[in-house]
C-alpha positions in Angstrom: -12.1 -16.3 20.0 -10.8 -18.0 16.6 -10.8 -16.8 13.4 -13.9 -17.6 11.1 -14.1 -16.2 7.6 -16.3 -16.1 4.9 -14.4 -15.7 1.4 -15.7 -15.2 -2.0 -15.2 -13.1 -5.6 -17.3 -10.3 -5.8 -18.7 -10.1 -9.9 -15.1 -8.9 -12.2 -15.9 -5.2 -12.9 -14.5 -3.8 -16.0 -12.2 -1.0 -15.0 -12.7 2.5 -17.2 -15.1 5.7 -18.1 -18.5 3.0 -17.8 -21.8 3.6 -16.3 -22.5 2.0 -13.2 -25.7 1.1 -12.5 -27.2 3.2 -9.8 -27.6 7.0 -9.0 -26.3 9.5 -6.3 -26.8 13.0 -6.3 -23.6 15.4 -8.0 -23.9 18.7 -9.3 -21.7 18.4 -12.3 -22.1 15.0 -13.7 -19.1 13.4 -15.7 -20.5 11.8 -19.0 -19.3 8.3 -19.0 -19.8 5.6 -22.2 -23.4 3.8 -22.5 -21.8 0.7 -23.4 -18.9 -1.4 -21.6 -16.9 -3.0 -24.5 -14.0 -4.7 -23.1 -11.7 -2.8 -26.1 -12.7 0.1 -24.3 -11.2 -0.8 -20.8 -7.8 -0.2 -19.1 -8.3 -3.8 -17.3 -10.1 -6.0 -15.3 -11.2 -5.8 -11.3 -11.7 -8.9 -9.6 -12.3 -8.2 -5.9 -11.6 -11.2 -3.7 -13.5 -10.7 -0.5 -13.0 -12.0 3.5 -15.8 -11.5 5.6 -14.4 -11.9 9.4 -17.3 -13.1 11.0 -15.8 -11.9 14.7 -14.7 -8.8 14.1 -17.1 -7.4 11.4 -14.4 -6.5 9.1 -13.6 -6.6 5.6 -10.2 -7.4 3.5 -10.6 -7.2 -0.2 -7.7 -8.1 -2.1 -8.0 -6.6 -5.9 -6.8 -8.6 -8.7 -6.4 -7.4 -11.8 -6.0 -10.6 -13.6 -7.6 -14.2 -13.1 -9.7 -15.5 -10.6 -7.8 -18.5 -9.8 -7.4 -20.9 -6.6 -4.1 -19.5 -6.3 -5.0 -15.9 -6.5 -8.1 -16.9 -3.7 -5.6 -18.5 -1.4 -2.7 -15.5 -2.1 -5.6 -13.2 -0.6 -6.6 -15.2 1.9 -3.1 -15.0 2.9 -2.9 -11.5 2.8 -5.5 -11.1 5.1 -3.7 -13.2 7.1 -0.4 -11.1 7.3 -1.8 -7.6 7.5 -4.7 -8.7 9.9 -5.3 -12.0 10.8 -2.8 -12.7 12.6 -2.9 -9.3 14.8 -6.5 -10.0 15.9 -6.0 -14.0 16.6 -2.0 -13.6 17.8 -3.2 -17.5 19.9 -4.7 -18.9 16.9 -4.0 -22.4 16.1 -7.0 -23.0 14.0 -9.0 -21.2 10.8 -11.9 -21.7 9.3 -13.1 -20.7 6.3 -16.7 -21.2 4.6 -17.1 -21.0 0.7 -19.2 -21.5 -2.0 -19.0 -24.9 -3.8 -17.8 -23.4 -6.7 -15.6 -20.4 -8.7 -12.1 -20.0 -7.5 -12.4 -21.6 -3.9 -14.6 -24.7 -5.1 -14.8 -27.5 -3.6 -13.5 -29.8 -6.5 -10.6 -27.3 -7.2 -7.4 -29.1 -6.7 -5.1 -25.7 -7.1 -7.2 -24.4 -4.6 -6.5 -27.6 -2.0 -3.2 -27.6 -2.9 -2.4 -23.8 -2.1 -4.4 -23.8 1.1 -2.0 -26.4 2.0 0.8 -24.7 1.5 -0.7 -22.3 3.5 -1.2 -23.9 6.4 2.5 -25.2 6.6 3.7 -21.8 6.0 1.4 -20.3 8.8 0.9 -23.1 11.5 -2.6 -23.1 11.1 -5.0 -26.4 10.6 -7.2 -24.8 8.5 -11.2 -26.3 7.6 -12.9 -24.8 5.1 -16.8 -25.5 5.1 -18.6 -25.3 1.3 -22.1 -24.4 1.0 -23.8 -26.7 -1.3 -24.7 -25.7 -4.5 -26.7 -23.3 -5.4 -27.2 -21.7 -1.7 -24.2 -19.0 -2.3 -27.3 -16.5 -0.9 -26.3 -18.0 2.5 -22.6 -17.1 2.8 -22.6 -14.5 5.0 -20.2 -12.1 2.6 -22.8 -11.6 0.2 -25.0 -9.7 2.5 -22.4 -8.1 5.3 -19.7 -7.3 2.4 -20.6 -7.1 -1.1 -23.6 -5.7 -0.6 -22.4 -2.1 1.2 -19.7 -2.3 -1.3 -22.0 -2.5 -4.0 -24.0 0.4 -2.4 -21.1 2.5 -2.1 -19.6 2.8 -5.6 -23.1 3.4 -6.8 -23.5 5.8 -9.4 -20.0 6.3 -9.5 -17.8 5.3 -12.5 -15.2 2.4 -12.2 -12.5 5.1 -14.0 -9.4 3.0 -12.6 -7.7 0.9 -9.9 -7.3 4.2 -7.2 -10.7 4.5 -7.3 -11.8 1.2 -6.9 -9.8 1.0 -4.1 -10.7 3.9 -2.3 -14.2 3.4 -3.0 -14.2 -0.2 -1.5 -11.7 1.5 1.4 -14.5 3.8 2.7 -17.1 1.5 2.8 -18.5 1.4 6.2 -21.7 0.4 7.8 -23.6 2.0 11.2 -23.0 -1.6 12.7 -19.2 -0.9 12.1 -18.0 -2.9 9.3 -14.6 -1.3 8.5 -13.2 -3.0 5.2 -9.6 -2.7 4.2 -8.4 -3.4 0.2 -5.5 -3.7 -1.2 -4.2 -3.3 -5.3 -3.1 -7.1 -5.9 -1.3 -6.4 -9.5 0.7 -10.4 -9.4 -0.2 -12.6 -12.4 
C-alpha cells in the first residue's frame, strides 16, 4: 500500500491549427495547416506524465516551457499535493522509476537536487529506480499512459492549451485509468 510511480515526458507537441496524425470520424471537418512550422504556433506543450502504478491513474502536469529537472520534480510534486497524498495519507516512502535520461536522468544533478528538496519538504525518503538505457519501452507509462492519451487526441488538432487539457482530461480506459492534468504556465 505505498506509492509507486512511473514518470516520464510525453513527445513536446506544438500547440496551434496542425494536423495530427490519425483519423476519427466528424461530419464537418475543420481544415488545419499541412505543415507545423514552429512561426506558426502559439507555444509549446510538454506533458509531464505519472503513472500510479496502484491506483491506475494518471496526473499530467502541462508545461509550456522547458523540460527541465526542475519542472519534472515541480510535477511530481503536484501530483503529490492534489493526489498523492490523499491516496497514501501513511506514506513514509515513494518510489519512483525513470528513464536514464531526458529531464529525470540519472546523471541530472538539478534533478537530484530538487527531488531532495522535495523530500525535506514532504517527509518522504524517496528512491527512484532508472531503466537502463535504451529500455524506456519497459517503463510502464509508455504503454498504460501515453499510449490512450495518444489515442485520444487522435485526429484532432492541438488548436491550444484548453484543448490539450481537456483532451488528456477525458482519457479513460475500460480497465479504469482515470488521468487528471493540469495547465503548468511557471517558467
Amino acid at each position: 500500500h505505498l506509492p509507486v510511480i512511473s514518470v516520464d515526458t510525453k513527445k513536446r507537441e506544438l500547440v496551434g491549427n496542425f494536423k495530427n496524425n490519425g483519423s476519427k470520424w466528424d461530419r464537418s471537418p475543420v481544415p488545419v495547416y499541412d505543415h507545423d512550422f514552429r512561426s506558426d504556433s502559439t507555444g509549446v506543450a510538454i506533458p509531464y506524465g505519472i503513472y500510479d502504478l496502484g491506483q491506475n491513474t494518471g496526473f499530467v502536469n502541462l508545461g509550456t516551457h522547458h523540460d527541465t529537472g526542475a519542472f519534472a520534480v515541480a510535477s511530481v510534486r503536484g501530483w503529490w499535493r492534489h493526489e498523492g497524498r490523499c491516496l497514501y495519507p501513511a506514506a513514509k516512502d515513494l518510489l519512483i522509476t525513470a528513464d536514464a535520461g531526458g529531464s529525470n536522468g540519472s546523471r541530472l544533478r538539478l534533478w537530484k537536487l530538487e527531488l531532495q528538496t522535495l523530500a525535506d519538504q514532504t517527509g518522504l525518503s524517496i528512491s527512484v529506480c532508472h531503466f537502463p538505457p535504451g529500455t524506456s519501452k519497459w517503463n510502464k507509462i509508455e504503454h498504460r499512459l501515453f499510449s490512450f492519451i495518444s489515442s485520444n487526441w487522435r485526429g484532432e488538432p492541438l488548436r491550444d492549451y484548453e484543448t490539450i487539457v481537456h483532451l488528456i482530461s477525458r482519457t479513460t480506459t475500460t480497465m479504469g485509468l482515470k488521468v487528471t492534468c493540469r495547465l503548468d504556465r511557471r517558467k
